[in-house]
Steps between C-alpha positions, in 0.01 A plus 500: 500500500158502617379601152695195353365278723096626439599454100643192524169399704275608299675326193502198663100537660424572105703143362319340788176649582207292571669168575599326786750228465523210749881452448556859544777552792316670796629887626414445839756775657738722348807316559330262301356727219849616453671154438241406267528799330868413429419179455252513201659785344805296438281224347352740314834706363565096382211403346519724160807290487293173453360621209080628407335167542152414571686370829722748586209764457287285772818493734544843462105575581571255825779717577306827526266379730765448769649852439166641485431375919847587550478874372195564662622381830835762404257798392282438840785489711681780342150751529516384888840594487432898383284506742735432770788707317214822549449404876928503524486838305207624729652355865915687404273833461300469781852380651300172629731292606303222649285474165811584254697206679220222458413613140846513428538161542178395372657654147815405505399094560265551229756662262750290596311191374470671161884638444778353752 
């Protein structure tokens, strides 16, 4: 999964490089990321449906912006999250069970946010 993700990001930081878009929704936590990561890839699975247009091309560009922020919030928090995973790995082997409780649940709100 955490290949998919890093190709879909970089295919998305290559459509969108460079440019910063005011109406671009903001990724300000992952909860958010993730809903507006749904969001905009519906609008985008529609949009080929609206036909090639000069217009439809521009919405499309507006879109990516949106699920650029929002994947890079999801890749950050996911690279934090493999991080924590190692220090839940590391605390059950040390058999830690102060440090393996509170990283536990660091992970699992984290995951949770990402797949209920």
């Amino acid at each position: 999964m955490k290949t998919l993700i890093r190709t879909a990001a970089l295919a998305l930081t290559t459509l969108a490089a460079g440019h910063v878009l005011a109406d671009a929704q903001p990724s300000r936590n992952l909860a958010e990321a993730v809903k507006n990561f749904s969001d905009y890839n519906s609008r985008l699975e529609q949009a080929p449906a609206q036909g090639q247009t000069p217009e439809n091309m521009a919405h499309i560009h507006e879109l990516t912006y949106t699920l650029k922020a929002a994947l890079e919030k999801i890749v950050e928090e996911m690279d934090g999250l493999n991080d924590t995973l190692e220090e839940i790995h590391i605390a059950s082997e040390a058999e830690n069970a102060d440090d393996l409780k509170s990283y536990g649940a660091d992970y699992l709100k984290t995951a949770r946010t990402v797949i209920k």
